[in-house]
C-alpha positions as CSV (number, residue, x, y, z in Angstrom):
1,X,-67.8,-80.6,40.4
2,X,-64.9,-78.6,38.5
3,X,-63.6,-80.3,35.5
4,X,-60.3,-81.6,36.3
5,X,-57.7,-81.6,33.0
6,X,-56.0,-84.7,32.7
7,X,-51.7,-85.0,31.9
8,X,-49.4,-87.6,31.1
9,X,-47.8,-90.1,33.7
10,X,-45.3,-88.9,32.3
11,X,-46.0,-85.1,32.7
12,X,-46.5,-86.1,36.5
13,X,-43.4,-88.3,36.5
14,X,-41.4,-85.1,35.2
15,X,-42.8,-82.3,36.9
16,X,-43.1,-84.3,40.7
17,X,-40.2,-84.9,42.9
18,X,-39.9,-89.3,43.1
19,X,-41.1,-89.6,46.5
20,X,-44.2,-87.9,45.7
21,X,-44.7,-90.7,42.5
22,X,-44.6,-94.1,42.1
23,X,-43.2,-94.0,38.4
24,X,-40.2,-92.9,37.1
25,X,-40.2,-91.8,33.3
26,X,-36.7,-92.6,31.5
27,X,-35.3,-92.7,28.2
28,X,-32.8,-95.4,27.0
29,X,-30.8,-95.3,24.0
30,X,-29.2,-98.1,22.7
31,X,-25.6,-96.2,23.1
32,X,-24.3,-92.8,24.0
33,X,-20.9,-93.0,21.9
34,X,-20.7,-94.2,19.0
35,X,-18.3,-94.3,15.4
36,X,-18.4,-95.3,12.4
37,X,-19.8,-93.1,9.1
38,X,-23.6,-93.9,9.4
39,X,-24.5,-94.3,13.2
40,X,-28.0,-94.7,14.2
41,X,-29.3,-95.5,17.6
42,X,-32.4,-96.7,18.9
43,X,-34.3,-95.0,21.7
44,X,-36.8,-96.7,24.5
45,X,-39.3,-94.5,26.3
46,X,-41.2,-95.8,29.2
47,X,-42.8,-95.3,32.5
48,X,-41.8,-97.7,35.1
49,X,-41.4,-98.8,38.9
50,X,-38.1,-100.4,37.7
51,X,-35.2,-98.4,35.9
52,X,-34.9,-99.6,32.4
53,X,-37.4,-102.3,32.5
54,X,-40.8,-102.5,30.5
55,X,-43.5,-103.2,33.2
56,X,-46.2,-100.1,33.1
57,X,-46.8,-97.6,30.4
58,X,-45.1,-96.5,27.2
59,X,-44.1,-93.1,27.2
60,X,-46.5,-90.8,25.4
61,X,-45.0,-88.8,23.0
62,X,-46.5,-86.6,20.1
63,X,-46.5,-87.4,16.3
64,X,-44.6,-90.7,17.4
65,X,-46.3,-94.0,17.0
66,X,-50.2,-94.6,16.3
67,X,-52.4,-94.5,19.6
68,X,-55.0,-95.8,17.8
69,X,-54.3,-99.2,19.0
70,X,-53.9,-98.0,22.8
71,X,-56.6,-97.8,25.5
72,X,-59.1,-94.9,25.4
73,X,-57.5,-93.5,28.5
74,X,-54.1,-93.2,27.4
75,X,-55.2,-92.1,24.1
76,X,-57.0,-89.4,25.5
77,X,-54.2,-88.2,27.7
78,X,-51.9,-85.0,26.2
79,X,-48.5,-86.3,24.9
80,X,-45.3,-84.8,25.9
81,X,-43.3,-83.5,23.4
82,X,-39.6,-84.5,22.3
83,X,-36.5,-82.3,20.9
84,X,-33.9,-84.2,19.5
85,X,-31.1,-81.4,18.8
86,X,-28.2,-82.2,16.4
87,X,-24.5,-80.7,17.2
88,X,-24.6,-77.6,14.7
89,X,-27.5,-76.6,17.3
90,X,-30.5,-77.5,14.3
91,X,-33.5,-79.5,15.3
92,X,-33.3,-83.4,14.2
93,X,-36.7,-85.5,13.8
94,X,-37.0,-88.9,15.3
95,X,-37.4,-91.7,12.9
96,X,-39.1,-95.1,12.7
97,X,-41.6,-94.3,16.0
98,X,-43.7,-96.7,17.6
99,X,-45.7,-97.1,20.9
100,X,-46.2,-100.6,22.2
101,X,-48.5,-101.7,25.5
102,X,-45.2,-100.9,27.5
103,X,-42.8,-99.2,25.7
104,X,-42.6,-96.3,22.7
105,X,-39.1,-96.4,20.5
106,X,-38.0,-94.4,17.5
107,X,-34.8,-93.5,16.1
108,X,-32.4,-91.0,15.4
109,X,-30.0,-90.9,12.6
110,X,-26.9,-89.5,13.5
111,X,-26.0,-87.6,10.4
112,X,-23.2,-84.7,12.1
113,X,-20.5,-85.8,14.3
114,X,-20.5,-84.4,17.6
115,X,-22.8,-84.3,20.5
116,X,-26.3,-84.6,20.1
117,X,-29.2,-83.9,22.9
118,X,-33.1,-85.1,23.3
119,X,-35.0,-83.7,25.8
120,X,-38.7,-83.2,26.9
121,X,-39.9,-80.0,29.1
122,X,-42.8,-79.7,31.0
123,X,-44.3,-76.3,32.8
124,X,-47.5,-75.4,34.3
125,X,-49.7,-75.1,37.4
126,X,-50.4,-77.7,39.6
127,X,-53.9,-77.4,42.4
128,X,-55.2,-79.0,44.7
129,X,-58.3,-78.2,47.3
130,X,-61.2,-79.4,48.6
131,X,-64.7,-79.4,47.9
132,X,-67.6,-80.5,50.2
133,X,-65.5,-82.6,52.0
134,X,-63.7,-84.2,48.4
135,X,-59.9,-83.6,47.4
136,X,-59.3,-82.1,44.1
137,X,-56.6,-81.6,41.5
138,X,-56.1,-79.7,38.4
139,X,-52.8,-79.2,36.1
140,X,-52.7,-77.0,33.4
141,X,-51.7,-73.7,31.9
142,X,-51.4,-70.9,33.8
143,X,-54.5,-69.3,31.3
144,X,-57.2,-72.1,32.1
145,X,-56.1,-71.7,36.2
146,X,-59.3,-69.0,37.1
147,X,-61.4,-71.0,34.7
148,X,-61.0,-74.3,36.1
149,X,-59.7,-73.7,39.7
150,X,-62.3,-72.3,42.1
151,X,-60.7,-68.8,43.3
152,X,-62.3,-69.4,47.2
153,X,-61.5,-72.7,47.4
154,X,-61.0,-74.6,50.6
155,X,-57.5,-75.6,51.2
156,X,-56.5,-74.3,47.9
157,X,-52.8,-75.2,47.4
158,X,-51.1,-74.0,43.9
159,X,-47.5,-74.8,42.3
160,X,-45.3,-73.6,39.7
161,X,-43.9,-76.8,38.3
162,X,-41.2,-77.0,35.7
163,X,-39.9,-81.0,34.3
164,X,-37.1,-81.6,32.2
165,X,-35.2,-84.6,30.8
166,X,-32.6,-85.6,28.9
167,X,-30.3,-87.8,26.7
168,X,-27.0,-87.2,25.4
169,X,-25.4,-89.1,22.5
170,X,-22.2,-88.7,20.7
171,X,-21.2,-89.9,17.4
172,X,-16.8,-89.6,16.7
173,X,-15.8,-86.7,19.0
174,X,-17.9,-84.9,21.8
175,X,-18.8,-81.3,21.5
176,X,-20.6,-78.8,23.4
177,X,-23.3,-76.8,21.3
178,X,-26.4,-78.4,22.8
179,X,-25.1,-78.5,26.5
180,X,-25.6,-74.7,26.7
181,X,-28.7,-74.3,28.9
182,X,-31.9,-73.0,28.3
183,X,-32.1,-70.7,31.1
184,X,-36.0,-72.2,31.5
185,X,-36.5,-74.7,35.3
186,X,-33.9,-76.9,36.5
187,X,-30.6,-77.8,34.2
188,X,-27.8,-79.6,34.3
189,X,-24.5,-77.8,33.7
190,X,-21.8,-80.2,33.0
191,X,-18.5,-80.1,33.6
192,X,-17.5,-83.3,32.5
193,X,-18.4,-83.8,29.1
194,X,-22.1,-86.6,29.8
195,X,-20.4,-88.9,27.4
196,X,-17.0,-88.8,28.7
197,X,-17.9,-90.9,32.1
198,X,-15.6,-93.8,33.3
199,X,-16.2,-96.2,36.0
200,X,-13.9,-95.6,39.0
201,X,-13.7,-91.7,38.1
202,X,-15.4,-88.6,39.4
203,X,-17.2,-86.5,37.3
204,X,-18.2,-82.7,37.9
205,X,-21.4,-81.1,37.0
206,X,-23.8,-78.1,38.0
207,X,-27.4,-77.6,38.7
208,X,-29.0,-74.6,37.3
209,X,-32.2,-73.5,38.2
210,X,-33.1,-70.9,35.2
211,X,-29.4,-70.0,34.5
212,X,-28.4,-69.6,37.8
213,X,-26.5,-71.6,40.7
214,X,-29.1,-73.5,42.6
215,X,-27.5,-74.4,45.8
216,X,-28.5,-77.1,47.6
217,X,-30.0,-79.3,45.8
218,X,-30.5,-83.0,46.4
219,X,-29.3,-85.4,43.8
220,X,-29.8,-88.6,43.6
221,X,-27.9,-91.1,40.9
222,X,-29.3,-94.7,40.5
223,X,-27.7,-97.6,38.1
224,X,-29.8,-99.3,36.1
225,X,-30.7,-103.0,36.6
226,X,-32.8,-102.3,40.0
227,X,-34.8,-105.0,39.4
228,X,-32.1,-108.0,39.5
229,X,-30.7,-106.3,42.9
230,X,-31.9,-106.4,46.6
231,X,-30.2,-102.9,46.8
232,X,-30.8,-99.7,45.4
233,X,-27.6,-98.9,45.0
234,X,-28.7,-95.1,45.0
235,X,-26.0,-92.6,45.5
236,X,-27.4,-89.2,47.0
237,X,-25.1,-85.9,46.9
238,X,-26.6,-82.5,47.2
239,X,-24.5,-79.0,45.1
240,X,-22.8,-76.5,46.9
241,X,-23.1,-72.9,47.4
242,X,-22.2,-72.8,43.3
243,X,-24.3,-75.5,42.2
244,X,-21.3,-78.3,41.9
245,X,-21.5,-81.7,42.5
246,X,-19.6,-84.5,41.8
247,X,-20.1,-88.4,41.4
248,X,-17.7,-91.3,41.2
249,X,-19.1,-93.8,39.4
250,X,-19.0,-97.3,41.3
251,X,-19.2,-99.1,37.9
252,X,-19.8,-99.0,34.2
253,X,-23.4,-99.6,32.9
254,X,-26.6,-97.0,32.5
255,X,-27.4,-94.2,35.1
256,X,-30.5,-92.5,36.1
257,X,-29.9,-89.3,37.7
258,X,-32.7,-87.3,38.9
259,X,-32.7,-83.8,41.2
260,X,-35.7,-81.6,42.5
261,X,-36.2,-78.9,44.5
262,X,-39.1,-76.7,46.1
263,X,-38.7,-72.9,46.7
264,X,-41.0,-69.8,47.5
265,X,-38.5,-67.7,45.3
266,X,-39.4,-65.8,42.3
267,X,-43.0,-67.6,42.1
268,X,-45.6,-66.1,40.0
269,X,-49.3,-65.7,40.9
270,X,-51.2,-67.7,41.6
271,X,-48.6,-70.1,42.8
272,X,-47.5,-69.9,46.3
273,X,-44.3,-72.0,45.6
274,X,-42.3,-73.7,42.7
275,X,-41.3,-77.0,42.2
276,X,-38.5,-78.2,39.6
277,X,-37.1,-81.2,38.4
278,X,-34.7,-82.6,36.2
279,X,-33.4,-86.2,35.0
280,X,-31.0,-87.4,32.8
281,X,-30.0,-91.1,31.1
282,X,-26.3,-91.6,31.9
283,X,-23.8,-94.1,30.0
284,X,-20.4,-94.8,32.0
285,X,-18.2,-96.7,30.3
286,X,-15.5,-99.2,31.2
287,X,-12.2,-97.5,32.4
């Protein structure tokens, strides 16, 4: 038996596409705009079947919180890793952090005015094959692949996977420093600042899928609160040609938005095809 290297939930809640998890992994801040000369917000990070409710597993993140008090397993899983970027484009850290059974919070003091971003990225290789007659799966880094992935394996399936989420908050005005992309997996472009959103209006945004257009992508948009609601209430759009898509907000409250996609373009060895995904924590307010 090959050793098989063991991620996050929350690495396999970023990097695959929802219908292929049961989990979604979301970050909730207290608020997304906010005045006043010494704003603070508080952040929740969890894994859960639910949007915004605490129900399954805090999300793991490093130098926040003490695992000691959590369950070998999850202590012994890799945590993800979170930017918190300030306005002026400088790197902010996360304050007060803690991980309960459920939930992990910390916060951010909000020092600048202007926009401010956290986001967590995830890359690597995903495998799968069998061996006498038993499935098998490995994620990793691309170097530990030939060590830990059998090269003649039966049914031997690899993937490029890059994750992303993210958070935007504003203190006093909105600017635009940290919504430049990365030009690293899949991105979100927006047109329409992601703290100027109003219920009843449509707001314009583009995918990018390493600095470029990605064209038809599916999108999907879900309001928080799932749990209290027979329906979904899932709004599905895909981007054109250019990577644009637009969504009317039915009503104020938090937003989850999550996209994916699966291509055989520009896929490095050994991967046979690349998988990307991105989500994103929106705030719409009252018109």
């Amino acid at each position: 038996m090959h050793p098989i290297v063991k991620w996050t939930a929350l690495t396999l809640a970023v990097c695959l596409p929802l219908s292929a998890q049961a989990h979604r992994a979301w970050m909730l801040p207290s608020a997304t705009v906010l005045s006043g000369e010494d704003p603070w917000i508080t952040v929740d990070a969890a894994i859960s079947n639910d949007l915004f409710y605490f129900e399954h597993f805090p999300m793991r993140l490093k130098d926040i919180g003490d695992i000691s008090t959590q369950p070998a397993g999850q202590r012994a899983r890799q945590p993800a890793v979170l930017k918190v970027i300030a306005p002026d484009g400088s790197e902010v850290k996360p304050l007060n952090g803690a991980i309960g059974r459920y939930r992990t919070t910390f916060d951010v003091h909000l020092l600048q005015k202007g926009t401010y971003k956290l986001a967590i990225a995830n890359q690597g290789l995903f495998a799968s094959w069998k061996e006498n007659g038993e499935a098998n799966r490995w994620m990793g880094e691309p170097e530990a692949f030939a060590k830990q992935v059998p090269a003649q394996a039966d049914e031997l399936k690899v993937t490029q996977h890059n994750g992303r989420m993210e958070v935007f908050v504003t203190s006093g005005a909105p600017t635009e420093t940290v919504l430049k992309p990365t030009g690293q997996g899949l991105e979100l472009a927006p047109l329409t600042h992601p703290n100027d959103l109003f219920a009843g209006e449509a707001a314009d945004f583009v995918m990018l899928l390493d600095g470029q257009p990605a064209a038809d992508v599916e999108v999907s948009v879900i309001p928080g609160g799932n749990r209290y609601r027979d329906d979904l209430g899932e709004i599905n759009t895909r981007t054109d040609a250019k990577g644009k898509f637009s969504v009317t907000w039915p009503n104020a409250g938090m937003y989850w938005l999550e996209a994916e996609l699966t291509t055989d373009k520009d896929v490095k060895a050994p991967a046979t095809e690349r998988r990307a995904s991105y989500s994103a924590t929106l705030e719409v307010q009252a018109p």
